[in-house]
C-alpha positions in Angstrom: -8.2 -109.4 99.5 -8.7 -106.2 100.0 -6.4 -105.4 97.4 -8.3 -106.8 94.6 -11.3 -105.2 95.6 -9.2 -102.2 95.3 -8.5 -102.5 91.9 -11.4 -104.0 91.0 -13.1 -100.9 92.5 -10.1 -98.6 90.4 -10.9 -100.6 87.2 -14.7 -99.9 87.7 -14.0 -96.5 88.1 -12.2 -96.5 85.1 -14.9 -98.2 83.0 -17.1 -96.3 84.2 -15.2 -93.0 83.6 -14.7 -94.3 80.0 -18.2 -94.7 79.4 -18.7 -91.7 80.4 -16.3 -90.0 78.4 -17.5 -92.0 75.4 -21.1 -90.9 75.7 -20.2 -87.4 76.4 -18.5 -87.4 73.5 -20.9 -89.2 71.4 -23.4 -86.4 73.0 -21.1 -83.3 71.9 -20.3 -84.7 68.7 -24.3 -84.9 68.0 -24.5 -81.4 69.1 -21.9 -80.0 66.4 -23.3 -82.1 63.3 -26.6 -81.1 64.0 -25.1 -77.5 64.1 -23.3 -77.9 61.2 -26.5 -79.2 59.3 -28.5 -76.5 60.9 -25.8 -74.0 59.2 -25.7 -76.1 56.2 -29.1 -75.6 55.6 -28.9 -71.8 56.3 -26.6 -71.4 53.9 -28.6 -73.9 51.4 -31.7 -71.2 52.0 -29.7 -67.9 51.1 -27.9 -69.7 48.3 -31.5 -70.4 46.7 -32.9 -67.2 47.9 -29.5 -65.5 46.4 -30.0 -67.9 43.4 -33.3 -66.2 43.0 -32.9 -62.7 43.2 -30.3 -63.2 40.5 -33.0 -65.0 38.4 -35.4 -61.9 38.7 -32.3 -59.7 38.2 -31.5 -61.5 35.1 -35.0 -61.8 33.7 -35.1 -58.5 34.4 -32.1 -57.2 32.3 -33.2 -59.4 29.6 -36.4 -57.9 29.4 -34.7 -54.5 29.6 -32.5 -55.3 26.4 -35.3 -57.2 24.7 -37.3 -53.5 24.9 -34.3 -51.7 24.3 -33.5 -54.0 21.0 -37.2 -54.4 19.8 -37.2 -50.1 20.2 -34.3 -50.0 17.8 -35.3 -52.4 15.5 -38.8 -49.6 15.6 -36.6 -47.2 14.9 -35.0 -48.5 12.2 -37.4 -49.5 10.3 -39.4 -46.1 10.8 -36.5 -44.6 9.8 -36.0 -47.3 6.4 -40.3 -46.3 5.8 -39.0 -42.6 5.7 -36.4 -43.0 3.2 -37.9 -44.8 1.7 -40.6 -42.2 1.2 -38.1 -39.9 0.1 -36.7 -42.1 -2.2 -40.7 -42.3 -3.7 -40.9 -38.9 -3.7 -37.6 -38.3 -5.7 -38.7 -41.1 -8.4 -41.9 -39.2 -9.2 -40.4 -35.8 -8.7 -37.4 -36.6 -11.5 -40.2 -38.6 -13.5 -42.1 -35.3 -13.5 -39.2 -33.2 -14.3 -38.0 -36.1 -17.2 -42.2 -35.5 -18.3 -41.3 -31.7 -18.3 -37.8 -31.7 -20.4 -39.1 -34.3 -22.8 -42.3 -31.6 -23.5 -40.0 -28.7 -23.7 -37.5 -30.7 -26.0 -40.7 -31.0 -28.3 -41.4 -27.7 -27.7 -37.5 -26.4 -28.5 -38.0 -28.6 -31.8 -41.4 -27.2 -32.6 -40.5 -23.7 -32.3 -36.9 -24.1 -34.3 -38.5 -25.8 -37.4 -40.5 -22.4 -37.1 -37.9 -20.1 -36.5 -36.1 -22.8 -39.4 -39.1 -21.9 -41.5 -39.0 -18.1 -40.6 -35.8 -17.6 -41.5 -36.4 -19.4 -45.0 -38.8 -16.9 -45.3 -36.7 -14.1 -44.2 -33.9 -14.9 -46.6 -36.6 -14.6 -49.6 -37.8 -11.7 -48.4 -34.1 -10.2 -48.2 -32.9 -11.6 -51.1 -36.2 -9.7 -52.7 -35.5 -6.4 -50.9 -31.9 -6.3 -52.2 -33.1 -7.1 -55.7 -35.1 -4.5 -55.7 -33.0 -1.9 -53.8 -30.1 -2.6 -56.6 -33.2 -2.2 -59.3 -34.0 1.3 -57.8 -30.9 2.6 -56.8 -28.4 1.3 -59.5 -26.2 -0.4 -57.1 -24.9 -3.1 -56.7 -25.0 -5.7 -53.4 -21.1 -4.6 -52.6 -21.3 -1.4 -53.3 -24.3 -0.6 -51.1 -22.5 -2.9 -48.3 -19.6 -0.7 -48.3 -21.6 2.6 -48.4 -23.8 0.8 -45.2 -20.5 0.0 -43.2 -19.1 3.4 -44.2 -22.1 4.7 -42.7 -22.6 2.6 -39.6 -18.6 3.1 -38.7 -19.2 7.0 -39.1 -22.0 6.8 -36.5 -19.8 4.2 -33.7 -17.0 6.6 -34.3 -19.3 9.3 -33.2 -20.8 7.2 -30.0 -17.3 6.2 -29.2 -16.2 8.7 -28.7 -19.1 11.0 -27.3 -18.5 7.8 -24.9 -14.9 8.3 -24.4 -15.6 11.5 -23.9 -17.7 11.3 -21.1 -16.3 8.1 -19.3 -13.0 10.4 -19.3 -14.7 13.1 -17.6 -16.3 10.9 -14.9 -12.7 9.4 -14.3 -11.2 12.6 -14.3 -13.7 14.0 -12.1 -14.0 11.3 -9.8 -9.9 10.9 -9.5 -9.3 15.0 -9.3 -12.0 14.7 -6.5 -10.2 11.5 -4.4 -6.5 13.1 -5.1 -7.7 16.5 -4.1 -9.1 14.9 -0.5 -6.4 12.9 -0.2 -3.9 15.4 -0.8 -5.9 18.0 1.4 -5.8 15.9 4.1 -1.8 15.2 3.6 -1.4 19.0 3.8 -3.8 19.9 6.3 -1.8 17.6 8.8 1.6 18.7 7.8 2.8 22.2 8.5 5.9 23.2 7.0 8.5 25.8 6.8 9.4 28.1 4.6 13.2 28.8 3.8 14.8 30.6 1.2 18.2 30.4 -0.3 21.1 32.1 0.6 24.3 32.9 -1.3 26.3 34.7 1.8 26.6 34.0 5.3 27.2 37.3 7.6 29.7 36.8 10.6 29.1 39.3 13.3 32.6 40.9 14.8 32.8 42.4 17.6 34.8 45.4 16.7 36.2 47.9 13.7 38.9 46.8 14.4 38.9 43.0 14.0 38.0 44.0 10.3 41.9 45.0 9.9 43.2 42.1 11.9 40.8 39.6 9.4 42.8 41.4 6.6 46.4 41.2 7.7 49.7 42.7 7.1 49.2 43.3 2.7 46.1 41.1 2.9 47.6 37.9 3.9 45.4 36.6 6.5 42.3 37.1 4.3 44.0 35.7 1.3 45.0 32.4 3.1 41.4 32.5 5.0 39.8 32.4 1.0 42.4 30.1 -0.5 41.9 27.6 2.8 37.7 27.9 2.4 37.3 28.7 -1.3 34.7 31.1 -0.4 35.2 35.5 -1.1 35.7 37.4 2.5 33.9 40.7 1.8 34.9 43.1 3.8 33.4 46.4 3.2 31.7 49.4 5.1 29.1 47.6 6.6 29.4 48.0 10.5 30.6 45.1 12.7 30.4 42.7 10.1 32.4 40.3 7.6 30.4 38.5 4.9 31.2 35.1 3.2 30.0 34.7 -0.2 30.2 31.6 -2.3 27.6 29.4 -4.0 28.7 26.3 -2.1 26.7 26.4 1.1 29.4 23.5 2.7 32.2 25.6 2.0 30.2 28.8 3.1 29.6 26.7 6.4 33.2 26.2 6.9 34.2 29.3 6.7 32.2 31.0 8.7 32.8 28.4 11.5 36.3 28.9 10.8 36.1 32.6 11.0 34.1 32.5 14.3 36.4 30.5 15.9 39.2 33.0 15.1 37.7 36.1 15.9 36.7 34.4 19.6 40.5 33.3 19.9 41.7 36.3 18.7 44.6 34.3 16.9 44.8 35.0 13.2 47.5 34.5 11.0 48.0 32.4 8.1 49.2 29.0 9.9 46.4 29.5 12.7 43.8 29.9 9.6 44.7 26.4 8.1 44.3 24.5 11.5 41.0 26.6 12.2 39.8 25.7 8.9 40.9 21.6 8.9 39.0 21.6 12.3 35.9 23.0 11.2 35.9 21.0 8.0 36.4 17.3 10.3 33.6 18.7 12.8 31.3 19.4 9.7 31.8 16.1 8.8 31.4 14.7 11.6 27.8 15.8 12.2 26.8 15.4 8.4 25.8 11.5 9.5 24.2 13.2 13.1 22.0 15.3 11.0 21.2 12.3 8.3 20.4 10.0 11.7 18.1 13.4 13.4 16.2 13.6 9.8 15.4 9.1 9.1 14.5 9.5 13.3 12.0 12.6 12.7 9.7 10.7 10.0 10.1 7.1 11.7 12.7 5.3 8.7 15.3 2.8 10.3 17.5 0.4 8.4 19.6 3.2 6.2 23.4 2.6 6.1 25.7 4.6 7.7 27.2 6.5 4.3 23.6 7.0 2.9 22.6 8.8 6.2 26.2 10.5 6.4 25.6 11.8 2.6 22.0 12.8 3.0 23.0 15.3 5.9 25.1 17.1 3.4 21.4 18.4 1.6 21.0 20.4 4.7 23.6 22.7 3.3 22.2 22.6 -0.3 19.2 24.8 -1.9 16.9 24.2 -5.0 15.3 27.0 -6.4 15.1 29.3 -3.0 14.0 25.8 -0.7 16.4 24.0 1.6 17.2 20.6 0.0 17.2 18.8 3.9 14.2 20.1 4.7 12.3 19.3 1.6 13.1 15.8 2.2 11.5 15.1 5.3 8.9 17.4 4.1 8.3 15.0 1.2 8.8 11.8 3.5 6.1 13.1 6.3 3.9 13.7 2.9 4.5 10.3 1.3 3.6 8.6 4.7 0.4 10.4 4.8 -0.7 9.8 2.0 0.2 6.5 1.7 -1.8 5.3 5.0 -4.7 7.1 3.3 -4.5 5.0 0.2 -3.0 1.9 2.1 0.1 2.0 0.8 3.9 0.8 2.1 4.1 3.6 4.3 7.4 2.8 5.4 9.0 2.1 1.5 6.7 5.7 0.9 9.0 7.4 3.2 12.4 5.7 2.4 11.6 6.5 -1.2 10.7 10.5 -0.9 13.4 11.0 2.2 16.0 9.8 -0.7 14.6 11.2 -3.5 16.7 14.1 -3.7 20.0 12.7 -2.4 22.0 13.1 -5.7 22.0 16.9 -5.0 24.6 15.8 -2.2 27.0 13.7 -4.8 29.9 15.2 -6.3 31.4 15.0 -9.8 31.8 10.9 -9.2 28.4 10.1 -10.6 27.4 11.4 -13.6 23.7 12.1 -15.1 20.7 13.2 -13.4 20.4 13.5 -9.8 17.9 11.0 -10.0 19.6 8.7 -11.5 22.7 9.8 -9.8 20.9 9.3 -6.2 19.7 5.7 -7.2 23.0 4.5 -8.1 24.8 6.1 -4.9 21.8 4.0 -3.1 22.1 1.2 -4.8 25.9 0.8 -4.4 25.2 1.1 -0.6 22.5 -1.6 -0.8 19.2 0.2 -0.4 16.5 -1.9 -1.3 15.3 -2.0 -5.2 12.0 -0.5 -4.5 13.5 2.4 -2.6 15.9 2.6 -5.7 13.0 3.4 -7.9 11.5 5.4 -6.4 14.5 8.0 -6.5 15.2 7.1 -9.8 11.6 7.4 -10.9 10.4 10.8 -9.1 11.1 13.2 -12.2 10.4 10.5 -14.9 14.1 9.2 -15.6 12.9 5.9 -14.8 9.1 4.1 -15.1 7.9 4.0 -11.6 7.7 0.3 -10.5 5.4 0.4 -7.6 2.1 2.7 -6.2 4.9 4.4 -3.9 7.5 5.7 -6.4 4.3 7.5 -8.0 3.6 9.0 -4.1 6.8 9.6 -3.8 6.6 12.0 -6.9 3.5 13.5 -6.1 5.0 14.0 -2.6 8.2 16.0 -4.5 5.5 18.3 -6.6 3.2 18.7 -3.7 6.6 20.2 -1.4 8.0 22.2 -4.5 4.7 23.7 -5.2 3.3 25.2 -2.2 3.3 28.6 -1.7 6.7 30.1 -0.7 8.7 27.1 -0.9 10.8 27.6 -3.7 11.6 31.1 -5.4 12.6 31.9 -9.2 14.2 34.6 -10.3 12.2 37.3 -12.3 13.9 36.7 -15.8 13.5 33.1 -15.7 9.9 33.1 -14.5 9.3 35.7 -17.3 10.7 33.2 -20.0 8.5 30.7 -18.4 5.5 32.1 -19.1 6.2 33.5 -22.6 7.2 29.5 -23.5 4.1 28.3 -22.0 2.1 30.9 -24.2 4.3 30.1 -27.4 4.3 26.4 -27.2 0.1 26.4 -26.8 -0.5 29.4 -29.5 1.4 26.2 -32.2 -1.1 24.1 -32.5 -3.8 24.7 -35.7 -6.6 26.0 -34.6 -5.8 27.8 -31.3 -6.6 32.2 -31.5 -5.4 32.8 -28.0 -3.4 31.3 -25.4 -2.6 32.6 -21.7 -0.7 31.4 -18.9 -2.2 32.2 -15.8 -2.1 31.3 -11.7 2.3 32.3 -12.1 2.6 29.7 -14.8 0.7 26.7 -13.6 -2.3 27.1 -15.6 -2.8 27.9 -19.5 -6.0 28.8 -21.1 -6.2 28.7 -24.7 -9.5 29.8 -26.5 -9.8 27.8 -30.1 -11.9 28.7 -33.4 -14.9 27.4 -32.9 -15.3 27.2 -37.2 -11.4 24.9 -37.2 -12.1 23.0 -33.8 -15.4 20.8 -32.6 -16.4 19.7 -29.3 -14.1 16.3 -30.0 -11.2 17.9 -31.1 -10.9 19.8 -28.3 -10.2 17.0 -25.9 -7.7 16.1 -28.0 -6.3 19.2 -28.2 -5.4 19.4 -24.8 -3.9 16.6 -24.3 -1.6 16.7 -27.0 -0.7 20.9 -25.6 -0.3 19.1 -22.2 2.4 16.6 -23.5 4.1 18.7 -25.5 4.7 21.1 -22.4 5.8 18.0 -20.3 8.5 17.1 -22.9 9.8 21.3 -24.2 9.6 22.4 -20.1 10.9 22.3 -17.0 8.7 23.3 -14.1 7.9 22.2 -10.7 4.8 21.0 -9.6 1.9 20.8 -12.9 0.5 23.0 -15.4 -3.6 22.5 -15.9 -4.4 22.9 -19.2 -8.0 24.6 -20.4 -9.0 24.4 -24.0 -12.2 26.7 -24.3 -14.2 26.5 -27.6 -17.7 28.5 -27.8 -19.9 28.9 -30.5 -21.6 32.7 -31.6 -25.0 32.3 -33.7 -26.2 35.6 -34.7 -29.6 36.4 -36.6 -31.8 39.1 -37.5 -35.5 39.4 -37.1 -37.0 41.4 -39.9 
């Protein structure tokens, strides 16, 4: 008994305890949907208020390109209105110039059926006028046309050449004005020296009695020393002193190197001379190309081959009238380079072209001709560049210069052989100069007196005035001036004066 009412108490309890769970749960489950509708709804609210903040953020934009579109669309059309203004104001601005051509095209054909009409006239008139002119001067139309051109060609001969005349002065004035500051300034910035051209070399001895050991037992020792340098050993009464004498300067060089080396060693005899000798000829050699390499490095000229530079230190051994051959060349180069940056000219071709100019002075009897010429082929065998090549050929007229710096390049030669106490001629031949320069103007018809003044590099010759006018003159002088460039040889240039003057004389009685 009492276990029944055990378990029926157990199975209350567990009713009981069901129910309870099952309303507890019933109670919690409430409790969450209601929060989840609560949150439902929350979210419901912010998607509507998010929903309408993007509404206004949308009307908004759309208002913002509406204003933005409709302000284009303004602009555009303000725009179209203006072009279209333009476009107005073209159309009535060509319609005005059309209105304007059209009354000048009737005014162009007005005034040529006058000018039409005119000249009608004017041919009447003419025709007239030569009628009559025929009637009063018996001649006929052709023959008064040619007395009329005769007449009128008479006259433009004279104005031509009044014209020529004076546009050749300007020139001539304006060129001897920009040569003469260009060539001032050349000069100005070079300074030169002077050398002068010498036929014996003096070796210094340091005894008497070396004079007898130079000569030798019978005169062997000088004989071998003159057949070994082809130069003359003078000995004479001059103290302590031999001297060589020989036109070749090389050859002069030789020998006295030669001889100074044997009166230091103190070793002379005939087989000792020919060793001596061969030495001093292979050192000689041997610092020809040094001295060719000291001159291209002293006025700024690379690029020269070897045999060129080795053949151009020969000219330091070689003279032209009284001047040192070397010398002259760089002379001429510094000048060329001057006066080629003043001009803006190749200053480099300017200076490969007058350091070369001269360098067939240092060729032997292989090339024939002109040293000019003679220089250019030597150059152009040893492949200088063309230009360069004629410039030497071209600097005493051999060749028609081809460029502006073979005519520097000559001016650069006249300008170094013409300044004062470079170069020296002998009495005679300076003489003979002069009397040809006198001769040769004194030929010409016309001329009364002719003399050569400033040494020979200016001639004055004073015409009839009754033979010669003011015209003939000018061509007077040039044709004196070319015939003393093709009968003479001189360095530098002769100015030639042609002086006319008229006398009137009358008496007041």
């Amino acid at each position: 008994m009492e276990t029944l009412l055990w378990l029926f108490l157990l199975a209350l309890a567990l009713l009981a305890g069901g129910a309870a769970g099952f309303f507890g749960r019933q109670i919690i489950t409430g409790r969450r949907v209601q929060a989840a509708e609560q949150a439902a709804n929350r979210l419901i609210a912010e998607a509507r208020a998010k929903q309408k903040e993007i509404l206004l953020e949308a009307k908004d934009e759309s208002i913002r390109i509406r204003n933005q579109v409709e302000g284009e669309l303004r602009e555009r059309r303000a725009e179209l209105q203006r072009q279209e203004r333009r476009l107005a104001q073209k159309e009535e601005s060509l319609e005005r110039r059309s209105e304007a051509l059209e009354r000048r095209e009737r005014a162009l054909a007005q005034r040529e059926r006058e000018i039409e009409a005119l000249r009608a006239q004017a041919e009447q008139l003419v025709a007239r006028q030569q009628k009559e002119l025929e009637r009063v001067a018996g001649l006929d139309r052709d023959e008064a046309r040619q007395l009329l051109l005769q007449s009128v060609e008479a006259e433009a001969r004279e104005e031509a050449a009044r014209l020529v005349r004076q546009i050749e002065q300007e020139a001539r004035e304006e060129g001897e004005r920009r040569a003469r500051n260009i060539l001032a300034t050349a000069m100005q910035r070079l300074a030169a020296e002077v050398t002068s051209e010498l036929t014996v070399s003096v070796v210094p001895l340091p005894n008497e009695e070396m004079k007898g050991r130079i000569i030798g037992r019978e005169g062997r020792n000088i004989r071998a020393l003159e057949q070994a340098t082809g130069v003359d050993i003078v000995i004479d009464e001059t103290p302590d002193c031999v001297t060589l004498s020989g036109f070749d300067p090389i050859r002069r060089e030789v020998a006295r190197i030669a001889l100074t080396r044997l009166i230091n060693d103190g070793r002379i005899h005939p087989a000792r001379i020919e060793e001596v000798v061969a030495k001093a000829r292979q050192e000689l050699e041997a610092s020809l190309l040094e001295d060719g390499q000291q001159a291209a490095a002293e006025v700024g000229v690379t690029g020269l081959p070897p045999e060129v530079l080795r053949t151009f230190g020969r000219l330091k051994y070689r003279y032209s009238y009284g001047q040192n051959v070397y010398y002259h060349s760089i002379e001429c180069a510094k000048l060329a380079g001057l006066i080629a940056s003043e001009i803006g000219a190749d200053v480099e071709l300017a200076k490969k072209g007058a350091l070369l100019h001269d360098i067939g002075k240092a060729l032997d009897q292989d090339f024939e001709g002109p040293h000019a010429l003679a220089g250019a082929e030597f150059c152009r065998k040893h492949g200088v560049s063309p230009k360069v090549v004629n410039c030497i050929a071209s600097h005493h007229g051999d060749e028609e210069p081809a460029t502006i710096e073979a005519v520097i390049v000559a001016i650069a030669d006249a300008v170094s052989g013409s300044r004062p106490g470079a170069r020296r001629e002998s009495l005679e031949h300076y003489i003979r100069r002069i009397e040809a320069l006198e001769k040769i103007a004194t030929s010409f018809e016309g001329v009364e007196k002719a003399y050569a003044i400033q040494a020979g590099r200016e001639v004055r010759i004073i015409v009839k005035p009754e033979q010669v006018d003011d015209l003939t003159t000018m061509r007077l002088a040039r044709d004196i001036a070319r015939r003393l460039e093709e009968s003479l040889e001189y360095p530098g240039q002769i100015k030639v004066t042609v002086i006319r003057g008229t006398r009137a004389v009358d008496i007041a009685r």
